[in-house]
C-alpha positions as CSV (number, residue, x, y, z in Angstrom):
1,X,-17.3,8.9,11.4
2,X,-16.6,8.7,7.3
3,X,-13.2,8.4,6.0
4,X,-12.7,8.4,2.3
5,X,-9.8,5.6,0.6
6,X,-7.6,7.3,-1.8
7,X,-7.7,4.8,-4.3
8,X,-8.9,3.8,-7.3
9,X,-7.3,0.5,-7.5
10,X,-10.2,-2.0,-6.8
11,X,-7.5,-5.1,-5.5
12,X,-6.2,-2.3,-2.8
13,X,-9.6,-0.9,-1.7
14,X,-11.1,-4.5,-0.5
15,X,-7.6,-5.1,1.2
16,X,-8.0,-2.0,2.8
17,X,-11.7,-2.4,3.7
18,X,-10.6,-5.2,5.3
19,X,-7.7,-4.2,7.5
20,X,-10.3,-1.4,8.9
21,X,-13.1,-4.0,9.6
22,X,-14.4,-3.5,12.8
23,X,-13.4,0.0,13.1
24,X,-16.9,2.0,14.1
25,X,-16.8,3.9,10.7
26,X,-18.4,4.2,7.2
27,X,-15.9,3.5,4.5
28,X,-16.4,5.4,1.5
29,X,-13.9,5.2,-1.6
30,X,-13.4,7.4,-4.5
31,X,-16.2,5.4,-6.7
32,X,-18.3,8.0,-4.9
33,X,-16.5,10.7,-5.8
34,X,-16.0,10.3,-9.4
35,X,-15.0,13.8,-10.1
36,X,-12.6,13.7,-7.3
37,X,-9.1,15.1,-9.0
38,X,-6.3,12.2,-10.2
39,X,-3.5,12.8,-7.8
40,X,0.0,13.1,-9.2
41,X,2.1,10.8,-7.6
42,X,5.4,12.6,-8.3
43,X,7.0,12.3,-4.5
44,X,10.4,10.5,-4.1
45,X,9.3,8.9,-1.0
46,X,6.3,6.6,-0.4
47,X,5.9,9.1,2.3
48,X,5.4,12.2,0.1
49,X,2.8,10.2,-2.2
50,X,0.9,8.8,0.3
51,X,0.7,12.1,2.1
52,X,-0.1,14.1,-0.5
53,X,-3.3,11.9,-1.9
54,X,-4.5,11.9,1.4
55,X,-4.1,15.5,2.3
56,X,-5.9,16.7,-1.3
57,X,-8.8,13.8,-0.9
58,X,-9.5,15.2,2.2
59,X,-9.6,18.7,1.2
60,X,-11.9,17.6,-2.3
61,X,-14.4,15.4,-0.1
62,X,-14.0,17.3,3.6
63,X,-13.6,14.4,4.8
64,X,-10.7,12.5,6.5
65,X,-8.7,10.4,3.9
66,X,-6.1,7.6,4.2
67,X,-4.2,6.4,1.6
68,X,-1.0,4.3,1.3
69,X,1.8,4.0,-1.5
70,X,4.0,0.7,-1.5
71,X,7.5,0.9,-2.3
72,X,9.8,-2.6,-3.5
73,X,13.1,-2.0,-2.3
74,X,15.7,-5.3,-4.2
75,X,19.2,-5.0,-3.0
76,X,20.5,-6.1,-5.9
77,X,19.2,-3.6,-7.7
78,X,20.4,-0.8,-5.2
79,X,16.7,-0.6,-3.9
80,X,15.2,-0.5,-6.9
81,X,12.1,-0.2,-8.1
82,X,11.5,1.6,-4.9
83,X,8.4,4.6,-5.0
84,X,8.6,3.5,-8.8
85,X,7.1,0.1,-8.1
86,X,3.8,0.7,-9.5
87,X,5.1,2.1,-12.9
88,X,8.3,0.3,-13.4
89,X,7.9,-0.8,-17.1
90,X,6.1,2.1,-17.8
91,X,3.4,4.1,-16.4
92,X,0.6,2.3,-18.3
93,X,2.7,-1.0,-17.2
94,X,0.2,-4.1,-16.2
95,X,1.1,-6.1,-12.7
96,X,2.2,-8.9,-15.2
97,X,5.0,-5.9,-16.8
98,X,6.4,-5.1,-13.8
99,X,6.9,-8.5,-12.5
100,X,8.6,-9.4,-16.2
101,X,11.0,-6.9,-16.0
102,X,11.9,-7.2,-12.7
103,X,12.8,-11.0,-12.9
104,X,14.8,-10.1,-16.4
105,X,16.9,-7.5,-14.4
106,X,17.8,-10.4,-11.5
107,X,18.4,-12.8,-13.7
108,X,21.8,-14.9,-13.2
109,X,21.6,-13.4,-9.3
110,X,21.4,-16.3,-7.3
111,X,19.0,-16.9,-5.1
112,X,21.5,-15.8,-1.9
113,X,21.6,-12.2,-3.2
114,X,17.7,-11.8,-4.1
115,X,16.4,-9.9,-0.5
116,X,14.0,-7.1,-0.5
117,X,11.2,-5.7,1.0
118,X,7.8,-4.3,0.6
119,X,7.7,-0.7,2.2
120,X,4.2,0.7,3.3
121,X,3.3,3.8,4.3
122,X,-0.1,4.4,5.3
123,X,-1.1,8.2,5.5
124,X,-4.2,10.1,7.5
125,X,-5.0,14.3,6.6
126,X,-8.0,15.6,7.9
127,X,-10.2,18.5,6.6
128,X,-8.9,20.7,9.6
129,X,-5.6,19.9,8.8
130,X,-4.4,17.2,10.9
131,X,-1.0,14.6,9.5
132,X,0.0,11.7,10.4
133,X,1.7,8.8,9.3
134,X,3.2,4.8,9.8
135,X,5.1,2.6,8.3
136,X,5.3,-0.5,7.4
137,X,8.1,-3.2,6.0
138,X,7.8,-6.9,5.1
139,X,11.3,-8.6,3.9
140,X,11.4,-11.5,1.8
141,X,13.2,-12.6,-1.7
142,X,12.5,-12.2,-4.8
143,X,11.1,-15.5,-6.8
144,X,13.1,-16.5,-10.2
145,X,9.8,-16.7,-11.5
146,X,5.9,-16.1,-10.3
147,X,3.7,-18.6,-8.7
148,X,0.2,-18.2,-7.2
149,X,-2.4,-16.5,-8.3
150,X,-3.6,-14.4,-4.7
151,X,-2.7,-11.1,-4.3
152,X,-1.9,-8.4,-6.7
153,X,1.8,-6.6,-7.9
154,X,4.5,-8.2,-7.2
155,X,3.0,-10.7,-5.2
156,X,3.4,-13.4,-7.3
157,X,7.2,-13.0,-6.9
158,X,8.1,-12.0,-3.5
159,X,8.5,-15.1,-1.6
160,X,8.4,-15.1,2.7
161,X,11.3,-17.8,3.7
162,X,9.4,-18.7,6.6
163,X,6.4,-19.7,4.4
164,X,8.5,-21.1,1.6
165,X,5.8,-19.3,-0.6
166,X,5.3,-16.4,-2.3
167,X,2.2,-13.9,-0.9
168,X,0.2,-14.8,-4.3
169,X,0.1,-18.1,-2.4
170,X,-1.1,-17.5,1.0
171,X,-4.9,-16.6,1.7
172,X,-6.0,-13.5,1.6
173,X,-7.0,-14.0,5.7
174,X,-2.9,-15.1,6.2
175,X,-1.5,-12.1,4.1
176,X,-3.6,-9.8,6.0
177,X,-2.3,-10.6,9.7
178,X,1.3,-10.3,7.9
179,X,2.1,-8.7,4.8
180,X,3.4,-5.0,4.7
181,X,0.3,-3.2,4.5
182,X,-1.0,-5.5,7.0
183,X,1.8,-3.8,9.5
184,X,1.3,-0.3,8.3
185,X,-2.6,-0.6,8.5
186,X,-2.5,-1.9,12.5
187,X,-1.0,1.4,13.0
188,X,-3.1,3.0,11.4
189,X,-6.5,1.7,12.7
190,X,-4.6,3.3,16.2
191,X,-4.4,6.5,14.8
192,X,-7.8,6.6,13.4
193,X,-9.3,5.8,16.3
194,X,-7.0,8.8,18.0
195,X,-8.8,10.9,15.0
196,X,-12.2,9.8,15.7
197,X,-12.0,10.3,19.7
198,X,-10.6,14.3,19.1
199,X,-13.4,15.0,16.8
200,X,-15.8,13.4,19.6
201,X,-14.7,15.4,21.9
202,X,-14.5,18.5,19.9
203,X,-18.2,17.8,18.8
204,X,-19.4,16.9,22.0
């Protein structure tokens, strides 16, 4: 079976490639389909966005296409950045921008008050129209400033308590069995393999 990663973002695809290790499918990415449209992420839930790049990849490529959107919910921001993590300083905002304005707009919060969490949602669409979706979270604190240099977004700043380090400064093997996308992903492989046993028995 092929699936297709909606994405574009080089740091996300390997993570994904390798949350789906093992899986018995060919991965294929959007580097082969450079014509494949640019979808508009304009959803107010990471739900909606994920969804919807999945849904029209898979209709471009007829093939099946997961795709995931990340959310940063700070409570002391009344969940912001939220769906807007990505583009917070702007939409043509480096990782390095959104982590700067997001430690300017804690500062003077003590550390007490810093929670938040990482929200995943990792969506599935089929050509023949099949939906489905999972979720999942990863709750932590927000750093006063970044350290390590794993990882990519807001990694640098989100620190795990029971670590006593940020995700920039776990391995990439360690982030993987944990982190938000990690959680979302596990679910995922479940599903797909749900997806690949009804085409088997549909082609059979």
């Amino acid at each position: 079976m092929h699936i297709v990663l909606a994405t574009r973002n080089q740091h996300k695809k390997q993570e994904l490639i390798d949350l789906l290790r093992g899986l018995d499918i060919t991965i294929r990415t959007l580097d082969d389909f450079p014509e494949a449209p640019e979808v508009v992420e304009d959803g107010d839930t990471c739900e909606a966005n994920a969804m919807k790049k999945a849904v029209e990849i898979a209709q471009y490529t007829g093939l099946t296409a997961v795709a995931d959107d990340t959310g940063l919910e700070v409570d002391a921001l009344g969940g912001r950045p939220g769906v807007f993590a990505a583009r917070y300083a702007g939409e043509q905002a480096t990782y390095e921008d959104n982590c700067r304005k997001l430690l300017q707009e804690l500062q003077g919060v003590p550390a007490g008050r810093r929670s938040g969490r990482f929200v995943t949602v990792a969506a599935i669409a089929t050509p023949e129209g099949r939906r489905l979706s999972v979720k999942g979270v990863l709750e932590g604190m927000i750093a006063e400033q970044p350290t390590g240099s794993h990882g990519f977004g807001y990694d640098p700043v989100f620190v795990l308590p029971e670590y006593g380090r940020t995700l920039a400064q776990l391995s990439p093997e360690v982030k993987n069995q944990i982190s938000h996308r990690a959680r979302a992903f596990t679910q995922a492989r479940t599903l797909l393999q749900q997806v690949m046993a009804e085409q088997h028995s549909v082609g059979a």
